[in-house]
C-alpha positions in Angstrom: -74.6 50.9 -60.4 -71.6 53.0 -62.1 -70.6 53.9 -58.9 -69.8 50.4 -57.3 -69.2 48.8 -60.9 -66.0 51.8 -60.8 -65.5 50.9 -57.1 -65.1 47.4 -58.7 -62.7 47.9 -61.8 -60.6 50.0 -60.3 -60.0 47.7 -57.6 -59.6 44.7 -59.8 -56.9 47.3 -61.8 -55.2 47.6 -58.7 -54.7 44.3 -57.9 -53.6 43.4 -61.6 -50.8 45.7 -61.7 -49.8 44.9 -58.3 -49.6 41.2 -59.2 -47.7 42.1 -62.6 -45.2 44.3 -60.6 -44.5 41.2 -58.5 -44.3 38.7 -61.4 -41.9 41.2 -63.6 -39.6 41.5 -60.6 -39.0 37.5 -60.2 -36.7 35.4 -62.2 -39.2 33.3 -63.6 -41.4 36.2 -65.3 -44.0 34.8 -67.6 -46.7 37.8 -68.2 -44.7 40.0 -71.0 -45.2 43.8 -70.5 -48.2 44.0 -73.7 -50.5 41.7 -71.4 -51.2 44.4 -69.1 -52.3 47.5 -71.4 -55.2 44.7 -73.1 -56.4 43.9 -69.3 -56.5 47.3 -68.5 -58.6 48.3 -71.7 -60.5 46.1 -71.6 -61.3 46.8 -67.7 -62.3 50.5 -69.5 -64.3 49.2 -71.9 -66.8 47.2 -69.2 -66.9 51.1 -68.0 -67.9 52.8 -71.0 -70.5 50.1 -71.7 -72.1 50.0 -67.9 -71.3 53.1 -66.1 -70.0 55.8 -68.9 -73.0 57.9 -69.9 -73.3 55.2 -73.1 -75.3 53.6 -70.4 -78.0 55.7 -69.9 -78.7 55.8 -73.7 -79.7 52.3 -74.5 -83.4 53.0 -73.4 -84.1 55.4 -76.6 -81.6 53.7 -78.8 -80.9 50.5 -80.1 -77.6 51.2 -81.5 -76.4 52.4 -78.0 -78.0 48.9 -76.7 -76.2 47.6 -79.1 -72.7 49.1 -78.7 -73.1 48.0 -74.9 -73.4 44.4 -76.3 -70.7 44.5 -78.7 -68.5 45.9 -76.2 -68.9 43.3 -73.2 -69.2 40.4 -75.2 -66.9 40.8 -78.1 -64.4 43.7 -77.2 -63.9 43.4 -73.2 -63.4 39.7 -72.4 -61.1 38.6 -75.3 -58.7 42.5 -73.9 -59.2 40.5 -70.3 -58.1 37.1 -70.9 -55.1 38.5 -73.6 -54.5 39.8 -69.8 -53.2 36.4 -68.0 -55.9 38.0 -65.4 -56.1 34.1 -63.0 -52.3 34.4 -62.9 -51.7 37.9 -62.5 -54.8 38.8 -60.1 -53.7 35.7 -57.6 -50.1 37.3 -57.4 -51.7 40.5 -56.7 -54.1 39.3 -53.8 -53.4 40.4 -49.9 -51.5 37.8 -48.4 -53.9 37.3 -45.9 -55.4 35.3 -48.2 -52.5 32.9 -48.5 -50.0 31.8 -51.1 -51.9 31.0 -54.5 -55.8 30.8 -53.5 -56.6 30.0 -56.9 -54.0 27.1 -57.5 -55.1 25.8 -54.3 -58.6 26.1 -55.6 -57.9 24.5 -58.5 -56.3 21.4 -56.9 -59.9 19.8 -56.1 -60.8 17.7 -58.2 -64.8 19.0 -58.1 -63.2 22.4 -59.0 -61.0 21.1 -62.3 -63.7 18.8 -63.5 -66.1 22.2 -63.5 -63.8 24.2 -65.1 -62.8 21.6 -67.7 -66.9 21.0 -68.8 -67.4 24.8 -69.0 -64.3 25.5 -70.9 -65.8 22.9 -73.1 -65.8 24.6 -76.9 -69.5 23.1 -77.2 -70.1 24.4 -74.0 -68.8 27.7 -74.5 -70.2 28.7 -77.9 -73.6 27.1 -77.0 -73.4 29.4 -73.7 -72.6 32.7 -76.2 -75.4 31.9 -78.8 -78.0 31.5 -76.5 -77.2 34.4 -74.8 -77.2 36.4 -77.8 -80.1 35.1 -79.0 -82.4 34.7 -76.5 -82.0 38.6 -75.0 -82.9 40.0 -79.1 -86.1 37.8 -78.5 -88.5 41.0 -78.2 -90.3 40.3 -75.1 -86.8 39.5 -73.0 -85.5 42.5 -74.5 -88.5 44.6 -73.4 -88.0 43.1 -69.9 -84.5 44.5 -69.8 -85.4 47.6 -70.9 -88.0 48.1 -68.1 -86.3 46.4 -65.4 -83.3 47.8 -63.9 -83.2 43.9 -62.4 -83.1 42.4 -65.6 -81.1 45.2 -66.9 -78.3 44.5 -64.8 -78.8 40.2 -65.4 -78.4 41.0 -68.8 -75.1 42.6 -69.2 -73.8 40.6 -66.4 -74.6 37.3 -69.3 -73.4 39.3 -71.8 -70.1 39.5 -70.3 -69.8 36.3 -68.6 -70.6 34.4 -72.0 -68.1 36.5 -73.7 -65.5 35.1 -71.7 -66.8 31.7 -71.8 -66.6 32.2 -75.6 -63.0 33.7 -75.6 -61.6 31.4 -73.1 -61.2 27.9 -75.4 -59.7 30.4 -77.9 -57.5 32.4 -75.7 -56.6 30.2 -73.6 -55.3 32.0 -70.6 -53.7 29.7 -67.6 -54.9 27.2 -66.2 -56.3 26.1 -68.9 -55.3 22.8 -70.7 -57.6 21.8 -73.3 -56.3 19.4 -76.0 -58.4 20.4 -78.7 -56.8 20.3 -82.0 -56.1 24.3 -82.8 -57.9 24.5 -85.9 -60.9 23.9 -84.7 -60.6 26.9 -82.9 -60.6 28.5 -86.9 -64.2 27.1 -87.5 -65.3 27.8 -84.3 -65.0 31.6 -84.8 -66.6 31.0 -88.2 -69.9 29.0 -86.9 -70.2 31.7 -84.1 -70.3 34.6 -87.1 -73.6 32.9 -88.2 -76.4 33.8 -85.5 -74.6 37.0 -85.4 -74.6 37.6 -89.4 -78.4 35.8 -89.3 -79.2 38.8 -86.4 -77.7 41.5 -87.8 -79.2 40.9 -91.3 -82.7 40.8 -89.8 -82.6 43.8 -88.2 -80.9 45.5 -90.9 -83.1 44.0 -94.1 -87.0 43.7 -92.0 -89.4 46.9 -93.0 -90.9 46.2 -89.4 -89.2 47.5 -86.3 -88.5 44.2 -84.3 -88.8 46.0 -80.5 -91.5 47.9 -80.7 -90.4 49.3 -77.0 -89.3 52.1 -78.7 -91.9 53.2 -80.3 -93.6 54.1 -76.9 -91.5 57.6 -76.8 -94.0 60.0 -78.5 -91.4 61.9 -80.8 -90.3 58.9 -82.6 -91.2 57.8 -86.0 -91.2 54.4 -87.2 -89.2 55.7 -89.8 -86.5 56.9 -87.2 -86.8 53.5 -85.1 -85.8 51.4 -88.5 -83.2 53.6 -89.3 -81.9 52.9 -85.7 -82.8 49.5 -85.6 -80.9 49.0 -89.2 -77.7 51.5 -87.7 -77.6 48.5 -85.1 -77.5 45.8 -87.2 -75.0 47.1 -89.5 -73.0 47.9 -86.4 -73.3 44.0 -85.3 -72.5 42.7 -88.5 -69.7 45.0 -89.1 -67.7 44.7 -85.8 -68.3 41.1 -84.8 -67.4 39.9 -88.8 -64.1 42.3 -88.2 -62.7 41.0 -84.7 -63.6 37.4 -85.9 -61.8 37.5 -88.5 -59.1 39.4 -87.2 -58.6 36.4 -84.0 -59.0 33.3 -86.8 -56.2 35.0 -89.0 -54.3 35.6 -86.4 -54.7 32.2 -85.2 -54.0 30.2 -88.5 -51.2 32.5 -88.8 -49.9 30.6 -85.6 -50.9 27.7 -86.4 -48.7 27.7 -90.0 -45.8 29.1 -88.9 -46.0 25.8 -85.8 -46.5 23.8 -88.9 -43.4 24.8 -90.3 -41.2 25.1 -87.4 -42.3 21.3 -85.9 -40.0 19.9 -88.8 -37.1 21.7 -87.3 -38.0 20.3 -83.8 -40.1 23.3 -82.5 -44.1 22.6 -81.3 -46.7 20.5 -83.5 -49.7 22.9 -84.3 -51.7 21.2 -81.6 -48.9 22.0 -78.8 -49.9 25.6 -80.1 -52.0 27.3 -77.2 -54.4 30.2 -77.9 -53.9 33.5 -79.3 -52.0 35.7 -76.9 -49.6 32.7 -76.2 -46.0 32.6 -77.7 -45.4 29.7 -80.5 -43.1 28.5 -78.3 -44.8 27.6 -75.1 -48.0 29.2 -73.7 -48.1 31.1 -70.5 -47.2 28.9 -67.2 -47.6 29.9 -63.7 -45.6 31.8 -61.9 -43.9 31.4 -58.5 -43.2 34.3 -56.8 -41.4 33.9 -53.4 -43.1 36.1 -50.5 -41.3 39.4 -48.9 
């Protein structure tokens, strides 16, 4: 697994910064120069949480497990799509494959009509939650644990649902949601509930939730609840941090649009997600073939 998932993310880096060198030498550059170093770590920190050594430690250590999770649902994919990745991967894709694959994708109407339900804020956070929840049920997290199968399923949710969660916040071309921006604010506060609910379970119970780790002989249940409580301070800690760091960023935004729509700039809800400039959001670019 490390070895193909490098194989993988250092091929999807290549393509990036190929596609970024082409946008930033046309006239019409819109990916500024910042997008690329949040793509690119977050690219690293899929790495550290699948094939760095990190990986190998989540069978006799629930905080490990736990860092894995935290970093491919709530630190990788919102790094990604600050990234512009649709945009900048398409420009950076052989030209064997033709001009714009993914615009011409995206002109069937099947295709939009997808993409628009599962950008869906319902849709996304309902996506996230369940994921969350349902692989901290003990028996699906056992299964994971002892399946390499399974393992590999359930980072590839963890990840997937992250972006799903990110994307109505981010919102990275082509999207083109009209959902007033402040919803976006509540949003990041309902999805800090399961999370606080999980993480104050694990760190408050006097019984070790997975008892999967009990089966290694020179481990005490006193040492598996203080691991078990390390990882839920962890969750709580990190996921209540970056949450509140994207919704006061956001109503930040979202003020300072209030302010300038008097003076003929953009209404808050012409305000598009977080990595976006107030003034416009992030449009696809044309770049004429060699």
């Amino acid at each position: 697994m490390p070895v193909p998932l490098t194989l993988i993310l250092a091929l999807s880096a290549f393509v990036y910064w190929r596609g970024l060198l082409r946008i930033r030498s046309s006239p019409s550059n819109g990916v500024p120069a910042w997008r690329a170093p949040g793509f690119l770590l977050g690219l690293i920190l899929v790495w550290v949480a699948v094939g760095s050594p990190l990986a190998s430690c989540d069978a006799g250590s629930l905080t490990a497990h736990m860092m894995q999770h935290l970093l491919l649902m709530t630190f990788a994919p919102p790094l990604i799509l600050l990234g512009a990745p649709v945009m900048t991967l398409e420009q950076g894709l052989p030209r064997l494959l033709g001009p714009g694959p993914f615009s011409r994708l995206l002109q069937r109407r099947y295709v939009r009509r997808v993409g628009e339900a599962l950008s869906e804020p319902v849709v996304c956070w309902t996506a996230a939650t369940a994921t969350l929840v349902g692989w901290h049920v003990p028996a699906l997290f056992a299964l994971a644990l002892r399946s390499h199968t399974w393992h590999a399923v359930e980072h590839a949710s963890f990840f997937v649902t992250g972006l799903l969660f990110w994307w109505p916040v981010i919102r990275p071309w082509p999207s083109a949601s009209s959902n007033p921006r402040w919803s976006m604010v509540l949003y990041l506060f309902f999805a800090t509930l399961p999370c606080d609910i999980l993480a104050g379970f694990l760190v408050f119970s006097d019984r070790v939730a997975y008892s999967v780790y009990l089966s290694d002989p020179g481990r005490s249940t006193l040492t598996v609840l203080q691991d078990q409580q390390s990882a839920g301070a962890l969750m709580w800690t990190c996921v209540t941090i970056v949450y509140l760091v994207a919704g006061t960023i956001l109503s930040t935004r979202l003020l300072v649009a209030r302010e300038t729509s008097g003076a003929g700039g953009p209404s808050a809800g012409e305000v598009s997600g977080i990595g976006s400039r107030p003034q416009r959001g992030v449009s696809r670019v044309e770049v004429a073939p060699r």
